[in-house]
N, C-alpha and C positions, 0 to 999 in steps of 0.2 A: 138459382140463376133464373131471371125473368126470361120470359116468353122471344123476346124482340132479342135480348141478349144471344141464346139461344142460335134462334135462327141469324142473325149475322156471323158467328162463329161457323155454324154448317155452313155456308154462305163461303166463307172466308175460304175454308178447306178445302170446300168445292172449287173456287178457284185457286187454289193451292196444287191442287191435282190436277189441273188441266190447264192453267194458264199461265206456269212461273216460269217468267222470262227473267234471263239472267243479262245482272247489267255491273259496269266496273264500275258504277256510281256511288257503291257502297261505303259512305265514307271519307269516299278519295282513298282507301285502304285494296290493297291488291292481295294481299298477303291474305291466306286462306278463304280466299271467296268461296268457297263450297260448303261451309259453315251460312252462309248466306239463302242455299236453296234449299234448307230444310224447314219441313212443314213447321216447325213451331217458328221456329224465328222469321219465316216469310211472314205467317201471321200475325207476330209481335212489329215488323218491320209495318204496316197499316193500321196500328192503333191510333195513328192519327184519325181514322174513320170514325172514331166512338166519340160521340159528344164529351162532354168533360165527366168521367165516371171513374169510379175507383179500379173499375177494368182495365180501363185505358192508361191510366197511372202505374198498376202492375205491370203490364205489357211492354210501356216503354221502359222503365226500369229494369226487366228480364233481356229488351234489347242492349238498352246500355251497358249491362254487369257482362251480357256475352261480347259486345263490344272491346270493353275494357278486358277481358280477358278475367273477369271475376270468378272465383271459383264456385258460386253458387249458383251463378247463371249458365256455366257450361257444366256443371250437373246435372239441371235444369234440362238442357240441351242433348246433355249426352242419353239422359233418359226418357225422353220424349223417341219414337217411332220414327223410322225412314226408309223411305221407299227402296221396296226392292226393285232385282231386275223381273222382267216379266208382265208388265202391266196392261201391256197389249195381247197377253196371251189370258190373262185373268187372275193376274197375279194385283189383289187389291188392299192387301192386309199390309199396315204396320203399325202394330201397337204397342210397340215400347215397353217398357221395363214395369211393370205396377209397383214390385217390391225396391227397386230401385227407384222410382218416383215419390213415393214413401217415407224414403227412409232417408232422404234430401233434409229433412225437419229433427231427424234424428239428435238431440244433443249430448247422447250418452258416450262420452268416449271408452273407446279399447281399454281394457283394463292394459297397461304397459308401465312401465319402472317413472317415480314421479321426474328424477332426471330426464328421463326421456321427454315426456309431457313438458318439462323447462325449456327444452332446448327445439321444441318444436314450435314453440309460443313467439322463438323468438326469432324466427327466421319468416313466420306466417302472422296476418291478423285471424284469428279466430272468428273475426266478425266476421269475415268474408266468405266464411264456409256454410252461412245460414241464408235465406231469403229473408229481406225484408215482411214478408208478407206466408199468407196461408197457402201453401202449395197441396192439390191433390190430384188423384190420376181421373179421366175423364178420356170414355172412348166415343167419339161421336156416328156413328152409322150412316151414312151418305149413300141415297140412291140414287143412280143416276143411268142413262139409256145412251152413252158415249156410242157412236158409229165406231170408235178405234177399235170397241172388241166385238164388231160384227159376225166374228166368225168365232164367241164365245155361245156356247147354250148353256144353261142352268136347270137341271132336274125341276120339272114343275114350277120353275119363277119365270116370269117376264120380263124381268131388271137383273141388272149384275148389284150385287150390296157392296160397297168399302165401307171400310171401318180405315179408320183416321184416328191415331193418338194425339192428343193436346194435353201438354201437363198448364193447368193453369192455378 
């Protein structure tokens, strides 16, 4: 991942943590907007930002499939990190699932009866269970001097640290 890549992602999260305003424009879709305020999909939702990159390609795609209700892209979603309660007290951690992030690429299925595996084929696409693309886990460390947790101290540091999950 280049340098500029990089830091627009920290960039992104950071305002992801501090700036995500909720709005019903999602769409025109009402139906589950709270799927909408989490960190990866806010960040997927501004891939318009990245010039024309194979990033940015991924990104909308991971918007689209959760869109669409794909099952790969709310795997996707479901193992990616989300903020807890607490954030004002120094509660800055959500890192998501790594073994579950993972194992999104996984194409070994459950050993189960081949009848079973027929009749599961045929109700689902199988395609829909995979990403298009190379999925890995990525924790990015964001420092930051927020006034909201003024009345946090930290043993020996002078910044509060988040960590910020993105599966990308």
């Amino acid at each position: 991942m280049s340098y500029q890549r990089l830091m627009f992602v920290l960039y992104l999260c950071h305002s992801v943590v501090f700036c995500v305003s909720y709005s019903t424009q999602f769409h025109g879709s009402n139906e589950n907007n709270d799927i909408h305020l989490l960190p990866a999909y806010a960040v997927a939702s501004r891939a318009n930002l990245l010039n024309s990159t194979i990033c940015r390609i991924q990104l909308q795609n991971f918007r689209d499939a959760v869109d669409q209700r794909i099952l790969w892209g709310l795997k996707i979603l479901d193992s990616s990190g989300s903020p807890k309660p607490g954030f004002l007290y120094g509660n800055n951690f959500w890192l998501g699932s790594r073994s579950q992030c993972l194992d999104i690429t996984n194409r070994i299925p459950f050993s189960i009866a081949e009848k079973q595996i027929l009749n599961n084929t045929r109700y689902r696409n199988p395609q829909n269970e995979f990403p298009p693309f190379e999925v890995n886990y990525i924790v990015a460390h964001i420092r930051h001097n927020s006034t909201l947790q003024y009345h946090i101290s930290t043993m020996n540091l002078s910044f509060v640290e988040s960590e910020v999950s993105l599966v990308l």
